[in-house]
C-alpha positions in Angstrom: -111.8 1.2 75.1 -113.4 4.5 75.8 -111.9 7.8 73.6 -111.6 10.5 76.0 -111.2 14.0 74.7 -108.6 16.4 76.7 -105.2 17.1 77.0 -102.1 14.8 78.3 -100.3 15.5 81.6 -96.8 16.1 79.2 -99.0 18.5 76.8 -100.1 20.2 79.9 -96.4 20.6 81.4 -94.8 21.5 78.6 -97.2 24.7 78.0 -96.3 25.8 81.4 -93.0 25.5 80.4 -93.2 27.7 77.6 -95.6 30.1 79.0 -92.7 30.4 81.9 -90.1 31.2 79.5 -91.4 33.6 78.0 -92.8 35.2 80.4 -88.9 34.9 82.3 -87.9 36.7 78.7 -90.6 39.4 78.5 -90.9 40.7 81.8 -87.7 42.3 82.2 -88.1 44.5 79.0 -91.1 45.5 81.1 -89.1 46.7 84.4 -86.9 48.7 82.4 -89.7 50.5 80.8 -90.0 52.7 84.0 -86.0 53.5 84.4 -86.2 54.6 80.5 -89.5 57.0 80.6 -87.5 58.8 83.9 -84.3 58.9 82.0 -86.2 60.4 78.8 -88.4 62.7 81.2 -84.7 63.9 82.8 -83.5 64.3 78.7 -86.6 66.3 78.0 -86.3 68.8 80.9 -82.7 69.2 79.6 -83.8 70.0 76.5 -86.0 72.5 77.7 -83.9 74.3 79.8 -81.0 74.4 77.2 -83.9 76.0 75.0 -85.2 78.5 78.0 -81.1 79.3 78.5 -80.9 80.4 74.7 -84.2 82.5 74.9 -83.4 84.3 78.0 -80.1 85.0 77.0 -81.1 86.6 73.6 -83.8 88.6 75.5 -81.3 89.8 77.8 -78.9 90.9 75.5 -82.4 92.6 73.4 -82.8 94.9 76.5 -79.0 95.2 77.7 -78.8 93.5 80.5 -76.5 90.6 79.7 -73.5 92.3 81.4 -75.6 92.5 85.2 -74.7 90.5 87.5 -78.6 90.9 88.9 -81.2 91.8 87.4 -84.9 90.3 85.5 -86.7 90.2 82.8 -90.3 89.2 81.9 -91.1 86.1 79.7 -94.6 85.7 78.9 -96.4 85.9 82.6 -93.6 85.0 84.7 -90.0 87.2 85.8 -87.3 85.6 85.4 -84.6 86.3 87.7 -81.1 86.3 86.0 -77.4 86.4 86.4 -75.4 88.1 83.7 -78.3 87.2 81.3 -79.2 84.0 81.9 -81.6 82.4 84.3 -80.9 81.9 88.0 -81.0 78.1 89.7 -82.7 79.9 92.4 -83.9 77.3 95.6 -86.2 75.0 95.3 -90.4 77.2 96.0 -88.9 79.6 93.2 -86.1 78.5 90.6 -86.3 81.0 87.7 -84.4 78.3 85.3 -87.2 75.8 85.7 -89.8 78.3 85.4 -88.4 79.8 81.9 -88.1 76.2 80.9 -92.2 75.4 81.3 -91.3 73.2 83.2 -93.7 71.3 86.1 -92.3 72.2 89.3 -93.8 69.1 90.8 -92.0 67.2 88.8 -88.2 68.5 87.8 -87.1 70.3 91.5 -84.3 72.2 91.7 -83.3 70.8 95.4 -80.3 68.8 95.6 -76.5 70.4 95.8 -73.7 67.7 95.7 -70.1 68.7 96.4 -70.8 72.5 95.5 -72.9 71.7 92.4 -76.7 72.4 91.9 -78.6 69.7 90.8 -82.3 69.6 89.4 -83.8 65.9 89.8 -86.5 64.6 88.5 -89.2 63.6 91.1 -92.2 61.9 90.2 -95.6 61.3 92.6 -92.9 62.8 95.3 -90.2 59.8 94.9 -86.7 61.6 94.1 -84.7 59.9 91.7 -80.6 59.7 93.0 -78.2 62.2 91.9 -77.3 60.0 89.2 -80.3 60.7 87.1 -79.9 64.4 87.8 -78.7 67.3 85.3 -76.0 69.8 86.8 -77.2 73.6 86.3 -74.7 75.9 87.8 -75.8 80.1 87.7 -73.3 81.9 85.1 -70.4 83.8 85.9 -69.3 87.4 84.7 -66.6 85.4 82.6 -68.3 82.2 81.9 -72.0 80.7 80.6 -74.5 78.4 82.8 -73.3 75.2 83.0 -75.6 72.8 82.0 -74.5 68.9 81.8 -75.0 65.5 83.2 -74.0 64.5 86.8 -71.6 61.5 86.0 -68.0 61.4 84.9 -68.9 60.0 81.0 -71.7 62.2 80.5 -74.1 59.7 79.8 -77.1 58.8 82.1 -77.8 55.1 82.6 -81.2 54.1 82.7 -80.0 52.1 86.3 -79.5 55.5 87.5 -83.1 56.6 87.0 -84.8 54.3 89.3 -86.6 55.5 92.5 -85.0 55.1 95.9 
């Protein structure tokens, strides 16, 4: 009897079997990977323009100009257009709020209106996002503050929403 040296068929079968299952475990997590960074890209650029709302908004009320309905101020380099001191939406080749944010424009655009309401989406390597992973930014009013919020009903952004068409 000869003693060969190897592996059996069943050995052989049953480590593709648990290299499938794993893998059938372990890829999903890293699908979803790409859904989370765009929802915590969207979070960040909401952060930032919370943060750029508070700092125009003390500047404005600095120089007196919180009461105008139209008016500017400089930040830094840039003018910033505003609306009873806070920053404009704007359109989409000049939006003062994204600007006084630091935000890249080539990244968060200020393009989409549903049902009356100005979105900003994120876009990355030009492939918008759906209005579900979008924040709502609507210009302030002489009686009332920017609004600034989430586009669905709860408030909270799912991960599902932030994947490319």
């Amino acid at each position: 009897m000869k003693n060969y040296r190897g592996f059996t068929l069943i050995e052989l079968i049953m480590t593709i079997i648990i290299l499938g299952i794993l893998a059938a475990t372990v890829l999903p997590k890293f699908i979803d990977l790409s859904q989370k960074a765009r929802l915590s890209a969207l979070l960040a650029g909401r952060g930032a323009i919370k943060s750029a709302m508070t700092i125009v908004h003390s500047k404005a009320v600095i120089e007196g100009k919180d009461r105008l309905a139209s008016s500017s101020i400089n930040l830094g380099n840039e003018t910033i257009d505003i609306a009873y001191g806070y920053p404009i939406y704007g359109n989409y080749e000049n939006s003062p709020i994204i600007t006084a944010a630091g935000l890249d424009t080539t990244v968060y655009r200020a393009n989409m209106t549903v049902n009356g309401r100005t979105l900003i989406t994120l876009s990355i390597n030009e492939t918008t996002t759906s209005s579900a992973c979008a924040i709502q930014y609507s210009n302030a009013t002489e009686t009332a503050p920017p609004i600034l919020a989430n586009t669905s009903r709860t408030g909270f952004i799912s991960p599902y929403a932030c994947r490319t068409r």
